[in-house]
C-alpha positions in Angstrom: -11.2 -4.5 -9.5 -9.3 -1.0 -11.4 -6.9 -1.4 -7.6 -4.8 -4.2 -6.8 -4.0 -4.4 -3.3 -0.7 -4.4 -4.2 -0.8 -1.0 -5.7 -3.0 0.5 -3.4 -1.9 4.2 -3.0 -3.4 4.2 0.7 -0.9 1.4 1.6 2.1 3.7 0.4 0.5 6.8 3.0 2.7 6.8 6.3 -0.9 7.1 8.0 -0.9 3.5 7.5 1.7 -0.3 8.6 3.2 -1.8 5.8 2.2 -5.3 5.7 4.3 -8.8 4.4 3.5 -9.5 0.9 1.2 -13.1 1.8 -0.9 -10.6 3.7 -1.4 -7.7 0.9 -1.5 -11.2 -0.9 -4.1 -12.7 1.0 -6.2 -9.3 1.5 -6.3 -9.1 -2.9 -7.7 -13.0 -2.8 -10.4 -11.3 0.0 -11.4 -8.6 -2.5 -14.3 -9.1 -5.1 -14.9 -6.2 -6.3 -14.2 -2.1 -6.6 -17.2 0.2 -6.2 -17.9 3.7 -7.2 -20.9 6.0 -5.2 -22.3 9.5 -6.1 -22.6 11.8 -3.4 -26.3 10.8 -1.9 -26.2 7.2 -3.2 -26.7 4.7 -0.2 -23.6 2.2 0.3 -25.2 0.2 2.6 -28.9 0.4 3.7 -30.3 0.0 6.7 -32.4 -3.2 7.2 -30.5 -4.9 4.4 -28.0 -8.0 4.5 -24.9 -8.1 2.9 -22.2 -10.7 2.7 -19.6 -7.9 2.3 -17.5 -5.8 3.8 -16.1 -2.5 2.6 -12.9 -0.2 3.0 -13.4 3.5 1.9 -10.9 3.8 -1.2 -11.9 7.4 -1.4 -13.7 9.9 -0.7 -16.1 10.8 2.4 -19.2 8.6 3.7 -21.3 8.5 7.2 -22.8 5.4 8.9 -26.4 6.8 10.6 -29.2 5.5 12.0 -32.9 6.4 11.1 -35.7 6.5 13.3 -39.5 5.2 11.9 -40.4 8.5 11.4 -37.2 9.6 9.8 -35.2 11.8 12.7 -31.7 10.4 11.7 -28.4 10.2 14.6 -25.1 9.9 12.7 -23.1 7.5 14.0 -19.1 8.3 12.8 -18.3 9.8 9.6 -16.0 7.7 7.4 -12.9 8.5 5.5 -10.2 6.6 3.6 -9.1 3.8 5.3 -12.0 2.9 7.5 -13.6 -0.7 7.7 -17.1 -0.9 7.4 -19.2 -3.8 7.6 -18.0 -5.3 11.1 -20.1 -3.1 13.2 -23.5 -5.8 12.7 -23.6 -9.4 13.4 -22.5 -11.8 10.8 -24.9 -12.4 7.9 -28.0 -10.7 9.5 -29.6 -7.3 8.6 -27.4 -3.9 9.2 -29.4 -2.2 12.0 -27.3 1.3 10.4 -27.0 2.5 6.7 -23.9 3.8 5.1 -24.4 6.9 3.1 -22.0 9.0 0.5 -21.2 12.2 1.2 -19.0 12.3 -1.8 -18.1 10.7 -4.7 -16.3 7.5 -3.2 -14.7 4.1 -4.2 -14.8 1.1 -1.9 -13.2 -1.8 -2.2 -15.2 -4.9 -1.9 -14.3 -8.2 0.7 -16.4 -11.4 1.0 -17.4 -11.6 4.3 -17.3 -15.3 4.3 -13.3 -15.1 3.8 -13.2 -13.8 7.8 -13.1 -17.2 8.9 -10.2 -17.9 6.8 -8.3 -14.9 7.7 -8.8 -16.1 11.2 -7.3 -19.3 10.8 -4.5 -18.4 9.0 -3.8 -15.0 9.5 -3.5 -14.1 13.2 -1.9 -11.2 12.4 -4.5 -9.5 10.2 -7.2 -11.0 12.3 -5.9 -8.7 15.0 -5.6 -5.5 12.8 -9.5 -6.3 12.3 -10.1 -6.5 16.4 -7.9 -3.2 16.7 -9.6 -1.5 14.3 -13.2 -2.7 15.9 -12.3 -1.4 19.1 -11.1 1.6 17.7 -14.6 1.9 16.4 -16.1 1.3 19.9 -13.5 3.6 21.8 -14.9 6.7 19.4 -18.5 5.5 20.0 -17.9 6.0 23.9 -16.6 9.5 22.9 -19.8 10.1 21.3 -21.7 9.0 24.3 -19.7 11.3 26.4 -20.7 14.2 24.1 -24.3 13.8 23.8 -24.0 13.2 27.6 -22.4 15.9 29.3 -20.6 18.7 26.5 -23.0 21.7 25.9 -23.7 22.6 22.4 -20.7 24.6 22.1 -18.3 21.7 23.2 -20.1 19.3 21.4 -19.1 21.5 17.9 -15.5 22.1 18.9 -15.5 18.4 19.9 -16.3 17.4 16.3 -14.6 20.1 14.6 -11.2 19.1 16.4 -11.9 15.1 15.8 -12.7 15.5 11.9 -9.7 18.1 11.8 -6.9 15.2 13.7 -8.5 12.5 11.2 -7.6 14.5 8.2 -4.4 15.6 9.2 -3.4 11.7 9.2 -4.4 11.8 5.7 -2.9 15.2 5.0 -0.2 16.1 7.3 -0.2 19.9 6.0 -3.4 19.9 7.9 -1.9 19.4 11.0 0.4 22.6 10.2 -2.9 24.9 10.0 -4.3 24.5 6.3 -7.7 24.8 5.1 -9.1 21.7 4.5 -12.4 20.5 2.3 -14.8 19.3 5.1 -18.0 17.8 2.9 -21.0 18.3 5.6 -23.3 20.8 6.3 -25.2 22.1 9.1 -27.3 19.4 9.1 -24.9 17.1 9.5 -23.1 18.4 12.2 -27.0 18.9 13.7 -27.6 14.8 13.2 -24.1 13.6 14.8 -24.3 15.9 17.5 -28.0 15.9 18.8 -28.8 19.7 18.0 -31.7 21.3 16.4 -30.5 23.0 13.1 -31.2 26.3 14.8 -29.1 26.0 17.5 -26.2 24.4 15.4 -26.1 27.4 13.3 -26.2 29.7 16.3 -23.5 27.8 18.1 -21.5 27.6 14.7 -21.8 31.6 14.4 -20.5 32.2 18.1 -17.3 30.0 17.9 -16.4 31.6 14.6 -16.5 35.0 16.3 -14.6 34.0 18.8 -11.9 33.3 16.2 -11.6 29.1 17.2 -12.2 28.2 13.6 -14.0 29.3 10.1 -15.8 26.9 8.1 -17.7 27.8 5.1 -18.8 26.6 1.6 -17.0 22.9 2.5 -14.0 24.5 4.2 -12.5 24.6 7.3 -9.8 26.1 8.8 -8.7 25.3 12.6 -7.5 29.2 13.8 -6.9 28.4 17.3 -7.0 24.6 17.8 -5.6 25.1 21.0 -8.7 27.0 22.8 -10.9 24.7 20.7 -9.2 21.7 22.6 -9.7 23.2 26.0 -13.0 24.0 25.1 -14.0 20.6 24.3 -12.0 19.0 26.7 -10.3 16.6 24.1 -7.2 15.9 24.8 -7.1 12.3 23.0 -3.6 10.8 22.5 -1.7 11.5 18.9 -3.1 9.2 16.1 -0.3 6.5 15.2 0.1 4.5 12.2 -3.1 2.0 11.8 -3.8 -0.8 10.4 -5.6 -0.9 6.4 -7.3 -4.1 5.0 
């Protein structure tokens, strides 16, 4: 465990609530273990149990499913500070994988310390529920974009979500930066429902109409406004949240 809790750099971001020290306490006696992943390397597979639970230290990862014959949906992509672990019933086998995008770190919590935290930590026990329904509320986003948004809304739809989560993370983001955004086409083709062909086409026409480039892992928002009204999101400003 390289990471106490109490020296986690995450907990010092002002993306995140400061917590009393018997919770950071509580959350360290939770925490088993500190894990490292190569880009690639599954974190959690699907069809497997596990008696953990995992917050993304660093780096970028995606939760999918995979059908029989291997067509894949991806479910949310998953950046530092994100809970995974609570989206499957307790103690039976993940109907999802979690898979690396990048080189991350997770830290590591028995699962079987939830029914302590529980009973003596209401107050963590509801940063847990918030951050579930969080979870669920950008599910329901997804559903509305597979849905009803054409392809073109669907891509400014992800492009403007992934840019607002970074920006928490990096607030020079939220001024117009460049940012490092680890997925390809095929990515953005497996979260959104697209064929590869038409993700690249769409891709190609919102870049010339100057909404956003992204290239070689980069993106830069050029005119996050129109890409707003074009995917008709207009979600509220992301507030501090909580971090296990």
């Amino acid at each position: 465990m390289r990471v106490p809790c109490q020296a986690c750099p995450l907990r010092a971001q002002p993306a995140f609530h400061d917590k009393p020290d018997d919770q950071v306490a509580f959350i360290q006696a939770m925490k088993t273990d500190h894990l490292t992943f190569a880009p690639g390397d599954a974190i959690i597979r699907q069809g497997s149990r596990s008696a953990q639970l995992f917050t993304l230290f660093s780096g970028w990862a995606f939760r999918f499913k995979e059908m029989s014959d291997g067509r894949r949906q991806i479910l949310n992509f998953l950046l530092p500070g994100d809970l995974v672990g609570f989206q499957n019933r307790m103690f039976e086998e993940s109907p999802w994988g979690v898979e690396a995008l990048t080189p991350v770190e997770v830290c590591v919590f028995a699962r079987s310390r939830i029914w302590d935290l529980y009973r003596g930590y209401p107050e963590l026990a509801y940063d847990v529920t918030w951050l579930t329904a969080h979870e669920e509320s950008l599910v329901d986003e997804n559903l509305l974009t597979a849905g009803r948004r054409s392809a073109a809304e669907r891509v400014a739809m992800l492009m403007m979500h992934l840019a607002k989560r970074v920006a928490v993370l990096r607030p020079a983001v939220a001024a117009g930066a460049p940012f490092d955004i680890p997925i390809n086409q095929s990515h953005i083709a497996d979260a959104l429902g697209l064929s590869l062909a038409h993700t690249n086409k769409t891709l190609k026409a919102l870049e010339k109409r100057g909404l956003f480039r992204f290239a070689a892992g980069r993106l830069e928002m050029v005119n996050p406004k129109a890409l707003a009204r074009l995917a008709d999101y207009f979600d509220q400003p992301v507030g501090q949240r909580p971090l296990i």
